[in-house]
C-alpha positions in Angstrom: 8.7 -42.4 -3.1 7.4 -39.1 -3.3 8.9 -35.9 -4.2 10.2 -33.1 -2.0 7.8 -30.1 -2.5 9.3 -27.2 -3.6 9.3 -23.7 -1.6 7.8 -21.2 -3.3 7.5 -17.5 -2.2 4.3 -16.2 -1.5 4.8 -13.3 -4.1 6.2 -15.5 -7.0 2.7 -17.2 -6.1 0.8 -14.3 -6.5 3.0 -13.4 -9.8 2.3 -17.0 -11.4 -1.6 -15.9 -10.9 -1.3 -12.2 -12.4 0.2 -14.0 -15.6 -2.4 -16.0 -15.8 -5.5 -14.2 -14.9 -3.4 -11.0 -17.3 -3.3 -13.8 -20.1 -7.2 -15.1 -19.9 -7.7 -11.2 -19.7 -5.8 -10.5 -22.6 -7.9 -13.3 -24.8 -11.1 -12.0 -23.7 -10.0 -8.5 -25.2 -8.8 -9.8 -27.6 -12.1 -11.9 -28.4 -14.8 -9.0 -27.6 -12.0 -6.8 -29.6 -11.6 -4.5 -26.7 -8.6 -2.7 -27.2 -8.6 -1.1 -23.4 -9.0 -4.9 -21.5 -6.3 -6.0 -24.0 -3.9 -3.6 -22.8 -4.9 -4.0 -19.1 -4.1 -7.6 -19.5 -1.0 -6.9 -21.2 -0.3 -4.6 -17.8 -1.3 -7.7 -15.6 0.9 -9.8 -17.4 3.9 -7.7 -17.2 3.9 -6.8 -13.6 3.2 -10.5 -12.7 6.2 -11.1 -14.7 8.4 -8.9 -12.7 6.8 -9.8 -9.4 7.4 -13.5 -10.2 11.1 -12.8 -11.1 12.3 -10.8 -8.7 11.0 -13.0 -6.0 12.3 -15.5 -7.9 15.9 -14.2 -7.9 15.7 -13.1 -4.0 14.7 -16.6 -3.2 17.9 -17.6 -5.0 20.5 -15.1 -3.2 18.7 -16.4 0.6 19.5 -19.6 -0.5 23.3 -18.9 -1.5 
C-alpha cells in the first residue's frame, strides 16, 4: 500500500531549494575562501529558512 503524498506549498518548495542551493553556495565560498559568496549563501540560507517557515506555519492555521 502506498503512502498518501503530502501537500506542500509552493513557497515552502521554493524555500527547501534556497537552503540548499544557499548551503552548496556557502561550501563553494567557503572552498575558493571567498568571503563575499560565503555571506551571500549565508543570505540564501536564511531567507529560505524564513520562506520555508512561514509557509510552513500558514499551511498549518488553513488546515485548523
Amino acid at each position: 500500500m502506498s503512502k498518501p503524498k503530502i501537500r506542500m506549498p509552493g513557497a515552502a518548495r521554493a524555500g527547501i531549494g534556497l537552503l540548499i542551493a544557499g548551503g552548496i553556495t556557502v561550501g563553494l565560498g567557503t572552498f575558493y575562501e571567498r568571503g563575499a559568496v560565503s555571506l551571500y549563501g549565508l543570505a540564501m540560507v536564511a531567507g529560505g529558512f524564513i520562506l520555508y517557515m512561514a509557509a510552513s506555519i500558514m499551511a498549518k492555521r488553513k488546515m485548523l
